[in-house]
N, CA and C atoms as a LAMMPS dump frame, in Angstrom:
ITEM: TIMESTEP
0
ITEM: NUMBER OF ATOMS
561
ITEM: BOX BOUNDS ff ff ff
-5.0000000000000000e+02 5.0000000000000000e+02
-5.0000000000000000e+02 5.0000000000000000e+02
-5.0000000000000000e+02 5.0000000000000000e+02
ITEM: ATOMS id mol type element x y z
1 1 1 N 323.224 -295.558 -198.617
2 1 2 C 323.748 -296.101 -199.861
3 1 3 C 322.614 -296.435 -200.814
4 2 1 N 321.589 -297.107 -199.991
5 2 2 C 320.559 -297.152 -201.356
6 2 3 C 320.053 -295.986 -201.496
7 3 1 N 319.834 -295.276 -200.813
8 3 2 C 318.994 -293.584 -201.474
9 3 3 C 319.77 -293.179 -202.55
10 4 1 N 321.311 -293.596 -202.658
11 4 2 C 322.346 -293.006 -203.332
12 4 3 C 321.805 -293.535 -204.776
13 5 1 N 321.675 -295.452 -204.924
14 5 2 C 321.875 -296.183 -205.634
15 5 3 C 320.49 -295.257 -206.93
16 6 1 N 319.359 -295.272 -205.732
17 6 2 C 317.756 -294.976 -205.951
18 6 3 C 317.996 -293.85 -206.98
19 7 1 N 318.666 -292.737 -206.099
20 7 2 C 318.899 -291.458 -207.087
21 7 3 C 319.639 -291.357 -208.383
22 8 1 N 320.636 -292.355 -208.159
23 8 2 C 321.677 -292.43 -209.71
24 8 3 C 320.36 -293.107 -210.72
25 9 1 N 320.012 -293.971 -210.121
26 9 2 C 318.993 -294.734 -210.869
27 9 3 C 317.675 -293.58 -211.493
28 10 1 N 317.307 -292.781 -210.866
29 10 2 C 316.509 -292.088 -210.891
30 10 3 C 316.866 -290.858 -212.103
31 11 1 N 318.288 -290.51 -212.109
32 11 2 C 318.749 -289.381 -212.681
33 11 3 C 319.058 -290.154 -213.794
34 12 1 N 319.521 -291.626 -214.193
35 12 2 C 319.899 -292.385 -215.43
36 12 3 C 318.597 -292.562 -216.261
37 13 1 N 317.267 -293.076 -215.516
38 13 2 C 315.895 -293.098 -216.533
39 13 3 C 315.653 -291.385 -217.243
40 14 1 N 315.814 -290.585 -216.115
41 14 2 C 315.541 -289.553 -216.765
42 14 3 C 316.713 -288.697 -217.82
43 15 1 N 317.39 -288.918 -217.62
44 15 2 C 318.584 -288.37 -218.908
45 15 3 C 318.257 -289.361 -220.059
46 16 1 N 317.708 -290.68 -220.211
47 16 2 C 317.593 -291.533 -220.925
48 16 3 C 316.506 -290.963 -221.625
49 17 1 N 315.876 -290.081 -221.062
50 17 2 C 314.262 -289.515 -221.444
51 17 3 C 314.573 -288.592 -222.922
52 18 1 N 315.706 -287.84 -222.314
53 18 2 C 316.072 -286.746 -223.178
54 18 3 C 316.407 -287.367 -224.92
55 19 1 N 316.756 -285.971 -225.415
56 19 2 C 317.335 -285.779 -226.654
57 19 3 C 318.481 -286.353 -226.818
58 20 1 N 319.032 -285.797 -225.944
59 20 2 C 320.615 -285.877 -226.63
60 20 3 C 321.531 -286.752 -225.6
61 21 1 N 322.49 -287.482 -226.282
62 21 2 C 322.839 -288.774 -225.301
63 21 3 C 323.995 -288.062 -224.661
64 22 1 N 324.298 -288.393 -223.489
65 22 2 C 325.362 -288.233 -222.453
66 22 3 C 326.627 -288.174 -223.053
67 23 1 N 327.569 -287.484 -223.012
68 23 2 C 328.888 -287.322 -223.629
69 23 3 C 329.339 -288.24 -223.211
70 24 1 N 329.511 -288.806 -221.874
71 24 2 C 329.909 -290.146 -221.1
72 24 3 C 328.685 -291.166 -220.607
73 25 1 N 329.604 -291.677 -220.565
74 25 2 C 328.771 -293.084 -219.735
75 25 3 C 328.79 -292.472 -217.818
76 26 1 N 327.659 -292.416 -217.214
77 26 2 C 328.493 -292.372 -216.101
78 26 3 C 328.119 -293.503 -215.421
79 27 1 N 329.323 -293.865 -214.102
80 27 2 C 329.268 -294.808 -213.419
81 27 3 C 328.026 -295.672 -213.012
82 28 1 N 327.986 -296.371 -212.997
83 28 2 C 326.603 -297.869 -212.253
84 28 3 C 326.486 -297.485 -210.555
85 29 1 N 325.86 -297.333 -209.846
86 29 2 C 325.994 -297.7 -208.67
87 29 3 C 325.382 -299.104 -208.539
88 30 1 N 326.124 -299.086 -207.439
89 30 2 C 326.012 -300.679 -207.283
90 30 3 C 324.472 -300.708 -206.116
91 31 1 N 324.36 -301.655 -206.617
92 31 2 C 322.86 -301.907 -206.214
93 31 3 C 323.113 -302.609 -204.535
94 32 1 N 322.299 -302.265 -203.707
95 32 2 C 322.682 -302.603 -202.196
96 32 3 C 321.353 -303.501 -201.632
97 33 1 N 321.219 -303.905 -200.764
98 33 2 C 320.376 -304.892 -199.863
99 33 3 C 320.239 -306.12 -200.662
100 34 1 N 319.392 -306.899 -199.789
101 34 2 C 319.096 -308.486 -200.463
102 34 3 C 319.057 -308.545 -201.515
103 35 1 N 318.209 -309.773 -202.174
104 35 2 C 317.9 -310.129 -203.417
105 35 3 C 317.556 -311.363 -203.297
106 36 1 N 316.504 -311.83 -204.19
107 36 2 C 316.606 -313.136 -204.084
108 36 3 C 316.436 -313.263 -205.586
109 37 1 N 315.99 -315.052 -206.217
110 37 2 C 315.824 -315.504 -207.557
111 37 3 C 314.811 -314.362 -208.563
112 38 1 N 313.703 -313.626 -207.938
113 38 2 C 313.078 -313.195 -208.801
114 38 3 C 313.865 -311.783 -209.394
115 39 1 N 314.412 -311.333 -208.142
116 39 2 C 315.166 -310.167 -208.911
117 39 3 C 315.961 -310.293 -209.989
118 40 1 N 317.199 -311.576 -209.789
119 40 2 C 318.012 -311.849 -210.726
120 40 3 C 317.435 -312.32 -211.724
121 41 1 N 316.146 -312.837 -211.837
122 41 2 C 315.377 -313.561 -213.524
123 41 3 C 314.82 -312.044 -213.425
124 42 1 N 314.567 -311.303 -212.844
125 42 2 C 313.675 -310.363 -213.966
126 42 3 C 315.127 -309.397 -214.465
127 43 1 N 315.92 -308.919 -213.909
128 43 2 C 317.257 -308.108 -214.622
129 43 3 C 317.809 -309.811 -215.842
130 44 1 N 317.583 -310.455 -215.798
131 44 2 C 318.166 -311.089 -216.737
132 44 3 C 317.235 -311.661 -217.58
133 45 1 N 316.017 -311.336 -217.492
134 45 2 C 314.978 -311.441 -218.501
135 45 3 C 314.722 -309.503 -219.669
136 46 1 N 314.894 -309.328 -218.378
137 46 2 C 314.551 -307.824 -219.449
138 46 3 C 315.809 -306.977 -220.036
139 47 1 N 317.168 -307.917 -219.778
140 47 2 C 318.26 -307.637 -220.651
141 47 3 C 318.156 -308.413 -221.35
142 48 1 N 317.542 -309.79 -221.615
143 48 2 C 317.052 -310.446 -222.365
144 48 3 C 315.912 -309.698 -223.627
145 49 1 N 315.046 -309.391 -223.072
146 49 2 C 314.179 -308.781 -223.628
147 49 3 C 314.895 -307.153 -224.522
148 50 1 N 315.798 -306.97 -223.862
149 50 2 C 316.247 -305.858 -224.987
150 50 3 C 317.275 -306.165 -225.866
151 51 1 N 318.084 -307.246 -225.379
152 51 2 C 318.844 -307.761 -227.146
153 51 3 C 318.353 -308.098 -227.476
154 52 1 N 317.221 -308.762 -227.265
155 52 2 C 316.015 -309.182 -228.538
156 52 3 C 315.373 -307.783 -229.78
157 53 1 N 315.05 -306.602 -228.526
158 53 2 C 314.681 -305.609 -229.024
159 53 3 C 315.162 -304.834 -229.987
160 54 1 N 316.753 -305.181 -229.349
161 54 2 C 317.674 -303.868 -230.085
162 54 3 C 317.527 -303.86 -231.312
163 55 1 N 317.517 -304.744 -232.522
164 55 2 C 317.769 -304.452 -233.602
165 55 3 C 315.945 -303.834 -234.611
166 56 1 N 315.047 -304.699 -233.414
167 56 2 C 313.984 -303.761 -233.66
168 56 3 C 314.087 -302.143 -234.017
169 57 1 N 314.431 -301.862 -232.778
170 57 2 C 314.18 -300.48 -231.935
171 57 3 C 315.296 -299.158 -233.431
172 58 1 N 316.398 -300.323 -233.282
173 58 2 C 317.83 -299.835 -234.336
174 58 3 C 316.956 -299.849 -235.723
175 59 1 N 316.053 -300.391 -236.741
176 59 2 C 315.152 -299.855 -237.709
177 59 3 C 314.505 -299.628 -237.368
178 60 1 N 313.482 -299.418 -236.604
179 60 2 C 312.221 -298.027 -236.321
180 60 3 C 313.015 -296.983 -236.286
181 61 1 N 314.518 -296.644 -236.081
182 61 2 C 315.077 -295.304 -236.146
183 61 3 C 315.358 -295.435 -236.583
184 62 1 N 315.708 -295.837 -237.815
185 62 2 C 316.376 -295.779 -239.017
186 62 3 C 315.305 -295.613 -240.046
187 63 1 N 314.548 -296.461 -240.412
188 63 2 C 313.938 -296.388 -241.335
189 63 3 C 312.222 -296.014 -240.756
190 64 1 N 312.211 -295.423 -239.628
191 64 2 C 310.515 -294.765 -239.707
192 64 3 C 310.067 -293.957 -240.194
193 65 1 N 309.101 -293.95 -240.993
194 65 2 C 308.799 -292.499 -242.091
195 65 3 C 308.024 -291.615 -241.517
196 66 1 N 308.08 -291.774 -240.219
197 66 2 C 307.196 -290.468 -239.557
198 66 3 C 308.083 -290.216 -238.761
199 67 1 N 308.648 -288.671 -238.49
200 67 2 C 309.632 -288.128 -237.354
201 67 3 C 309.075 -288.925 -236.239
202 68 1 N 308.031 -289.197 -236.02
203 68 2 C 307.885 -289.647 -234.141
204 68 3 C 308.174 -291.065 -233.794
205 69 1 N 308.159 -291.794 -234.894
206 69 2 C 308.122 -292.961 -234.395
207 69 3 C 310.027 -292.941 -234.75
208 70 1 N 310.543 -292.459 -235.592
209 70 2 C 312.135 -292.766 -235.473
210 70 3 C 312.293 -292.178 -234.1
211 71 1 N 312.143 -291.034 -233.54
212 71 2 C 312.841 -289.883 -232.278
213 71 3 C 311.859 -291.333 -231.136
214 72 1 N 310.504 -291.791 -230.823
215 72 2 C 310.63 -292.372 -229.919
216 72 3 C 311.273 -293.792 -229.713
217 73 1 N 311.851 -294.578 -231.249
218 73 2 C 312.744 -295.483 -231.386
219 73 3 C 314.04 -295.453 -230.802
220 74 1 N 314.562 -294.034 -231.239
221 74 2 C 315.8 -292.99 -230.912
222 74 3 C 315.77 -293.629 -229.278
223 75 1 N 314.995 -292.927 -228.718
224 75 2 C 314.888 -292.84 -227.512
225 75 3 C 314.785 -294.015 -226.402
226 76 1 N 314.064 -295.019 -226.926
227 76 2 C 313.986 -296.18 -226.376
228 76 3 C 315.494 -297.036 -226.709
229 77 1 N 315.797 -296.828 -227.581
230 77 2 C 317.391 -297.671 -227.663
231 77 3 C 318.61 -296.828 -226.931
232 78 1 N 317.862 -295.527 -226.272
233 78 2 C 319.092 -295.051 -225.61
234 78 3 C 318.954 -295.804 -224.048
235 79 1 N 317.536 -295.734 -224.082
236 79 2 C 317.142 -296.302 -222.699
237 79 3 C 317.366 -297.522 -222.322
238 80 1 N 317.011 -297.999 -223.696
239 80 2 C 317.091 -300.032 -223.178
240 80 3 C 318.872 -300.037 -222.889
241 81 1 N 320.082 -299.468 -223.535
242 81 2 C 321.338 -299.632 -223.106
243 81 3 C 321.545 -298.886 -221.857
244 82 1 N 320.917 -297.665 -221.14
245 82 2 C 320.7 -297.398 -219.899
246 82 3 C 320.593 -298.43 -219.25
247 83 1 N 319.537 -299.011 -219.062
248 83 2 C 319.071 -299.844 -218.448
249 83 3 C 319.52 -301.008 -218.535
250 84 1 N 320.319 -301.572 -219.504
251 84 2 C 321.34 -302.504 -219.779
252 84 3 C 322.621 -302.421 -218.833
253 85 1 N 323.345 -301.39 -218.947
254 85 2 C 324.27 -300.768 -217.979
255 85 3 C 324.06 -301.086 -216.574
256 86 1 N 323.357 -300.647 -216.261
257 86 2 C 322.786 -300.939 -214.664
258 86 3 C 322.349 -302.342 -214.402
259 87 1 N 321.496 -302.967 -215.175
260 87 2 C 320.85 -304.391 -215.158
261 87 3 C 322.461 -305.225 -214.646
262 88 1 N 323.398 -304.966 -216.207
263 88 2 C 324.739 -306.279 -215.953
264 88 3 C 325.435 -305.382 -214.416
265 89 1 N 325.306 -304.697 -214.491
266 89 2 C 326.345 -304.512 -213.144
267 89 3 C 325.948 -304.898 -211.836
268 90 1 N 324.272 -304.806 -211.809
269 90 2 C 324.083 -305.388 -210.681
270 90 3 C 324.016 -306.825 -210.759
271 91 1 N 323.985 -307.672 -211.769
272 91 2 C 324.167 -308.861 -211.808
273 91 3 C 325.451 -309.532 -211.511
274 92 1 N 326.586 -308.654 -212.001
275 92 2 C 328.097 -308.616 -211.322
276 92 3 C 328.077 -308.675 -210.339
277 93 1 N 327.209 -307.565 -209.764
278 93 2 C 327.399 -307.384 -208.194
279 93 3 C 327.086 -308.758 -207.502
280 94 1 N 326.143 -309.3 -207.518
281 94 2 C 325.53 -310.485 -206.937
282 94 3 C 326.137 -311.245 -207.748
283 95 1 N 327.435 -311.291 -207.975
284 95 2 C 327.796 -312.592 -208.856
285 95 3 C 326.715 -313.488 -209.866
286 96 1 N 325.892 -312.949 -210.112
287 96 2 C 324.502 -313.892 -211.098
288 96 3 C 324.954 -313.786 -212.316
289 97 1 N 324.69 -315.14 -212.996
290 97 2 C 325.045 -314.766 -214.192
291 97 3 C 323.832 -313.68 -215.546
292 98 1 N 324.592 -313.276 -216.774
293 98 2 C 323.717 -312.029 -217.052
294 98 3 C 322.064 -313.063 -217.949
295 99 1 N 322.394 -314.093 -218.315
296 99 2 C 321.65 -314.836 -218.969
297 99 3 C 320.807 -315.727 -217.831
298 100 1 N 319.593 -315.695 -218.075
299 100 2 C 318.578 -316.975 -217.709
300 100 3 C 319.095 -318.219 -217.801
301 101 1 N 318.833 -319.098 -217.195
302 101 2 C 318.979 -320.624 -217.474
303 101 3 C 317.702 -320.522 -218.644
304 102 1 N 318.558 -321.246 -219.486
305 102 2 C 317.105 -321.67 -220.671
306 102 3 C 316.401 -322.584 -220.791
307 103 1 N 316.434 -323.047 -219.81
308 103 2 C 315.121 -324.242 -219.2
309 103 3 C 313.71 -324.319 -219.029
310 104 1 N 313.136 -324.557 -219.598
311 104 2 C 312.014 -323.783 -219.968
312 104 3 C 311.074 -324.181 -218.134
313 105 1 N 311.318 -325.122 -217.82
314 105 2 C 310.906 -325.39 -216.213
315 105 3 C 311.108 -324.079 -215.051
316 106 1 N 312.342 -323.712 -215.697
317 106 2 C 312.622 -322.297 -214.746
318 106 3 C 311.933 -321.464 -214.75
319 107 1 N 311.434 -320.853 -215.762
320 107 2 C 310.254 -319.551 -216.172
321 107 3 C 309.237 -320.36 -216.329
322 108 1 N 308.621 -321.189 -215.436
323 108 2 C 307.002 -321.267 -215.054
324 108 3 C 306.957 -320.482 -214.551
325 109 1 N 305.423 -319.737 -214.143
326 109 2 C 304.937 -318.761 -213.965
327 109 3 C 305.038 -317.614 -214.112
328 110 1 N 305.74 -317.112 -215.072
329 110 2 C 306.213 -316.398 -215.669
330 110 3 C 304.806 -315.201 -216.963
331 111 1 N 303.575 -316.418 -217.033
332 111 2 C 302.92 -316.178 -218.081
333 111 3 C 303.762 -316.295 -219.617
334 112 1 N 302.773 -316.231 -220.178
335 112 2 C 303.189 -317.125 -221.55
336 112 3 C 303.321 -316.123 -222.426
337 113 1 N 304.669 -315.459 -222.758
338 113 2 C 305.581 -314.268 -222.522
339 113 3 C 306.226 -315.04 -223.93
340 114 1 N 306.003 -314.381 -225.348
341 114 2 C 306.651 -314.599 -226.424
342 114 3 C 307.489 -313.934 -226.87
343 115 1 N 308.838 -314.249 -226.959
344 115 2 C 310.016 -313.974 -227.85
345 115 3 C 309.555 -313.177 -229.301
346 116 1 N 310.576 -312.581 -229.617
347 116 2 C 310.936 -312.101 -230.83
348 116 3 C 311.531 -312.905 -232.032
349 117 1 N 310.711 -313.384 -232.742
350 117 2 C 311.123 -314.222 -233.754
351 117 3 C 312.427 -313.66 -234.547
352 118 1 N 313.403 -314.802 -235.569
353 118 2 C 313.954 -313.757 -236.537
354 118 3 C 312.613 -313.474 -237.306
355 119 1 N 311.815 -314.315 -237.642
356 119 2 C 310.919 -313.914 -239.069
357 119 3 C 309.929 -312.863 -238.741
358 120 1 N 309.575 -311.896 -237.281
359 120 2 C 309.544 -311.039 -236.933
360 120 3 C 310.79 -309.452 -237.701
361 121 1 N 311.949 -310.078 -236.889
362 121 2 C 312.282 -309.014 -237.958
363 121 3 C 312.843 -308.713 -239.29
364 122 1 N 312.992 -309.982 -239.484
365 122 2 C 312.417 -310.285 -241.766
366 122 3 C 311.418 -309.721 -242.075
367 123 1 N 310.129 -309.999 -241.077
368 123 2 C 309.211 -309.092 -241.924
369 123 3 C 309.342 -307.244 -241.784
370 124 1 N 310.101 -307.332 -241.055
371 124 2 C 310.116 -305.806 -240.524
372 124 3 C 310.906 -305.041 -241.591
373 125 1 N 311.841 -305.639 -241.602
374 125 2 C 312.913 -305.047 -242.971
375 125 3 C 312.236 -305.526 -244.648
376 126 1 N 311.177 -306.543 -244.738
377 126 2 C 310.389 -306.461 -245.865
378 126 3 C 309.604 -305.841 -245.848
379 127 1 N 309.333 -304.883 -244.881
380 127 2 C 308.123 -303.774 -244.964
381 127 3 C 308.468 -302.472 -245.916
382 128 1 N 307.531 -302.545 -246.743
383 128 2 C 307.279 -301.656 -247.351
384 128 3 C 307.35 -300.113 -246.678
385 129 1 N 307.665 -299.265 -247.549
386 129 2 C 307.546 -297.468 -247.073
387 129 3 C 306.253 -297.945 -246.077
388 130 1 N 304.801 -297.762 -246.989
389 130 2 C 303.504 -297.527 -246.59
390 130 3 C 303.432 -298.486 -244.936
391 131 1 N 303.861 -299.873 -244.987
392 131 2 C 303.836 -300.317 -243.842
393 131 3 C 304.499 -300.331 -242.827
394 132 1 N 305.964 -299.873 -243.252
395 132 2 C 306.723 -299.903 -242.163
396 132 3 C 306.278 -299.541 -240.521
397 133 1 N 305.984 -298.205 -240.803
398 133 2 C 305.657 -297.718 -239.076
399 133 3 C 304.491 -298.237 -238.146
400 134 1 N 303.782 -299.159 -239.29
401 134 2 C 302.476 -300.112 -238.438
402 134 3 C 303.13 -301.285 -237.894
403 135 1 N 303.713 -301.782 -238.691
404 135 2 C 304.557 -302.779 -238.631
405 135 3 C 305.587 -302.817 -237.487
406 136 1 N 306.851 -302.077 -237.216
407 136 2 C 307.318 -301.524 -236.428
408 136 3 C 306.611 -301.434 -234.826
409 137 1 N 305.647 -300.678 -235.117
410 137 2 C 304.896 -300.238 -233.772
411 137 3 C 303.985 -301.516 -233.418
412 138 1 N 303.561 -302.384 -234.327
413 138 2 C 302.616 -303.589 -233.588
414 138 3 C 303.951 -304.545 -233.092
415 139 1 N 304.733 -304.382 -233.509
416 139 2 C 305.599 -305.478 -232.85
417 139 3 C 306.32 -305.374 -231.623
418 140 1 N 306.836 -303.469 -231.395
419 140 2 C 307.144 -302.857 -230.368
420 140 3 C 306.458 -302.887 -229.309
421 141 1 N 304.879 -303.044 -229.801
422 141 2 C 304.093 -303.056 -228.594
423 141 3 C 303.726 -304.366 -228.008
424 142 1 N 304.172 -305.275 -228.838
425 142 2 C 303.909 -306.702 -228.211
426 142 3 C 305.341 -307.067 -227.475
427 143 1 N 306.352 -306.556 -227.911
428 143 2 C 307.374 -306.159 -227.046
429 143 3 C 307.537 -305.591 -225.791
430 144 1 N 306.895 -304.224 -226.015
431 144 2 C 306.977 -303.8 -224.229
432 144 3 C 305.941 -304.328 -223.439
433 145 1 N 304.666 -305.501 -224.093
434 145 2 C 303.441 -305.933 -222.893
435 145 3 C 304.72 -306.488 -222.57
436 146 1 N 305.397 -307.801 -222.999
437 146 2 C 306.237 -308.982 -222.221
438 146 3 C 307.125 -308.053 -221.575
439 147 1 N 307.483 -307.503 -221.469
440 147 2 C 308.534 -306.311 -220.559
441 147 3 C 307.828 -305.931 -219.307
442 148 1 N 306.856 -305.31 -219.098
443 148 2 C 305.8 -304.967 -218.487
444 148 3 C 305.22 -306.079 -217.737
445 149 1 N 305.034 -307.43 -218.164
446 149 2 C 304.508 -308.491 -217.143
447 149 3 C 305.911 -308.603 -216.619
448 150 1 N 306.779 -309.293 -217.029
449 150 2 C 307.976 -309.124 -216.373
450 150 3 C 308.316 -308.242 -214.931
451 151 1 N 307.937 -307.103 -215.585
452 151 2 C 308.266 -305.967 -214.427
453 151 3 C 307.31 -305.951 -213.389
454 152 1 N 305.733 -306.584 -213.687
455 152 2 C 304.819 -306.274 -212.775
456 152 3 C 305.462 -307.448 -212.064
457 153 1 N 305.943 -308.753 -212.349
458 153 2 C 306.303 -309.943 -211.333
459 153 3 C 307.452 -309.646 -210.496
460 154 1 N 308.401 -308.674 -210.888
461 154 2 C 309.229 -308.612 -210.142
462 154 3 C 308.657 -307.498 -208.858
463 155 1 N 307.559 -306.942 -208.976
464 155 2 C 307.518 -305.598 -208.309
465 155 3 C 305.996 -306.433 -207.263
466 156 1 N 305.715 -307.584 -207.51
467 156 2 C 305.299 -308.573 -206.644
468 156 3 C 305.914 -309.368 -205.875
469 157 1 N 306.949 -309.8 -206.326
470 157 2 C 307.44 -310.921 -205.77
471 157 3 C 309.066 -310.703 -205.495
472 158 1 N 309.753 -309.733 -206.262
473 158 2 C 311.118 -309.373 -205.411
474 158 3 C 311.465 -309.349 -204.405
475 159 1 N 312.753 -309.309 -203.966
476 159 2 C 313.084 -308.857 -202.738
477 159 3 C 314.219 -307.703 -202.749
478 160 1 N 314.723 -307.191 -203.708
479 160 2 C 315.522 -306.02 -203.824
480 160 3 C 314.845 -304.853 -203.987
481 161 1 N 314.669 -303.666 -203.074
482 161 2 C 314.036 -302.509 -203.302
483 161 3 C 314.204 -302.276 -204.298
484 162 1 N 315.787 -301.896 -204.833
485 162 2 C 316.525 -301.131 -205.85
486 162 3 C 315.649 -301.686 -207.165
487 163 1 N 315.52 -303.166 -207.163
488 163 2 C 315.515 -303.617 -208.46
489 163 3 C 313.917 -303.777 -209.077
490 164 1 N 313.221 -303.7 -207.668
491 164 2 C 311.686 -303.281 -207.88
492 164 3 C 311.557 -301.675 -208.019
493 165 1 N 312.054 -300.93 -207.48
494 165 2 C 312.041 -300.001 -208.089
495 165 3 C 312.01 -299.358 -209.61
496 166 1 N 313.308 -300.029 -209.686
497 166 2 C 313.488 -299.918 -211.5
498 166 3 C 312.147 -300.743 -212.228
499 167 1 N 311.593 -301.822 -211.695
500 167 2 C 310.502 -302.611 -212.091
501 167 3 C 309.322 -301.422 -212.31
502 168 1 N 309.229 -300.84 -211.287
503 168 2 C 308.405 -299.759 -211.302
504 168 3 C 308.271 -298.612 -212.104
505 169 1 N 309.909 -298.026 -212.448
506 169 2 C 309.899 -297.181 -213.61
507 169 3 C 309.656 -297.878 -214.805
508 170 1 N 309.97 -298.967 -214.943
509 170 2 C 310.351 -299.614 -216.426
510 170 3 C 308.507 -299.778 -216.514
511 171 1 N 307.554 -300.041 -216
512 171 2 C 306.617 -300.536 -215.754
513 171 3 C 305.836 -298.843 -216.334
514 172 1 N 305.976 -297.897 -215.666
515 172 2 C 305.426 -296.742 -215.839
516 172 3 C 305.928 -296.159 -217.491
517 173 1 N 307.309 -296.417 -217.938
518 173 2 C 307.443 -295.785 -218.8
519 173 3 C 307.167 -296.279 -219.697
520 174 1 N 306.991 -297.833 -220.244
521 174 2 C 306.692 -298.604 -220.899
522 174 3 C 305.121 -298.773 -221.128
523 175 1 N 304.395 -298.163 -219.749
524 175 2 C 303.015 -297.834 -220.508
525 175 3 C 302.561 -296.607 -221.224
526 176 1 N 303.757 -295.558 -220.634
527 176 2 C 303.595 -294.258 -221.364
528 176 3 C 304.156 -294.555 -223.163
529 177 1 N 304.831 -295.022 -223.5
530 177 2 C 305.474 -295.53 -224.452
531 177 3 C 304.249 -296.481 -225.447
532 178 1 N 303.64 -297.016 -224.691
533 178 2 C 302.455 -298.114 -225.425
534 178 3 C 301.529 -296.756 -225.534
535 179 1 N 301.299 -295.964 -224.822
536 179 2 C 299.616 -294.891 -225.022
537 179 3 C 300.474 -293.971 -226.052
538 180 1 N 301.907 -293.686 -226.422
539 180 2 C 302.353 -293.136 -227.483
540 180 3 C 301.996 -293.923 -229.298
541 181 1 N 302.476 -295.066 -228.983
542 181 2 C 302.286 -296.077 -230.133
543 181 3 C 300.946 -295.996 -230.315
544 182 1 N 300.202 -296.263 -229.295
545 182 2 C 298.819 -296.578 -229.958
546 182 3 C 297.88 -295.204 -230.516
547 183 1 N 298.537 -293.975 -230.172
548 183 2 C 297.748 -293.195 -230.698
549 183 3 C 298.726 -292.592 -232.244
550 184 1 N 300.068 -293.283 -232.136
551 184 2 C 301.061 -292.903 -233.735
552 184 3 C 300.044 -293.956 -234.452
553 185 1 N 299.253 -295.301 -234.24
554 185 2 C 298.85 -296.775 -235.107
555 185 3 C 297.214 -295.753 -235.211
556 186 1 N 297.005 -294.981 -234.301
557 186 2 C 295.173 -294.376 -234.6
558 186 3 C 295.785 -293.094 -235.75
559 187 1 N 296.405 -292.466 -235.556
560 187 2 C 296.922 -291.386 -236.596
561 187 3 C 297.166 -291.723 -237.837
């Protein structure tokens, strides 16, 4: 059952990769073996971390004036709701709820992991043509580091294969994604 879970999981990052979005949604597998607290704070931190994102991610594709940075915006908002999909269902599964306690005592050690302001994305939508896609991309990328520590803590300290796993892709693609940005911000 988990090889099953591993592979759906495996075949969902990579269709997420692509062009063109899935005619359907397909099914969640449900995520199998233990778990303990770190699994459930990191799936409910980094669904955290992408409604924060979304409306980022939703103007870099809309309004990026360079084809690459809208198509890898494109692409990352197909992924972060991928990965959204799977995140709440396995949180269903384990009965957890999909939100963090917002206690700030709870996420010690966590590292000192900053939110997305609104006046983050005020300035984003006051960006000018000329600035937009710098703009955009420095904020995206301070976005996926906190994603990325996230993922490295869970892929330390978890106890769900499944969900360190995904820690692991999210971890790999999110640096391929940062060595994209930083050479669209050198261009």
């Amino acid at each position: 059952m988990r090889r099953r879970a591993v592979l759906a999981l495996a075949a969902a990052v990579l269709a997420a990769g692509c062009g063109s979005p899935a005619p359907q949604e397909a099914p969640v597998a449900a995520v199998a073996g233990p778990h303990n607290e770190t699994d459930v704070m990191f799936l409910q931190m980094v669904l955290d971390h992408h409604r924060q994102g979304a409306e980022l991610v939703a103007l870099a594709a809309d309004r990026g004036r360079r084809p690459e940075v809208r198509q890898l915006a494109a692409r990352m908002k197909q992924q972060w709701a991928d990965e959204s999909r799977t995140m709440t269902a396995w949180l269903q599964g384990w009965g957890a709820p999909l939100e963090a306690d917002q206690d700030a005592g709870v996420h010690a050690g966590h590292g000192d992991l900053h939110s997305l302001r609104p006046s983050d994305i005020e300035e984003l939508k006051a960006a000018g043509e000329a600035d937009f896609d710098r703009t955009a991309l420095s904020l995206l990328l301070g976005h996926l580091h906190n994603t990325v520590e996230v993922a490295r803590m869970e892929s330390g300290k978890g106890a769900n294969a499944d969900a360190k796993a995904l820690a692991g892709q999210i971890t790999t693609t999110r640096q391929e994604q940062v060595q994209q940005m930083l050479k669209l911000l050198a261009s």
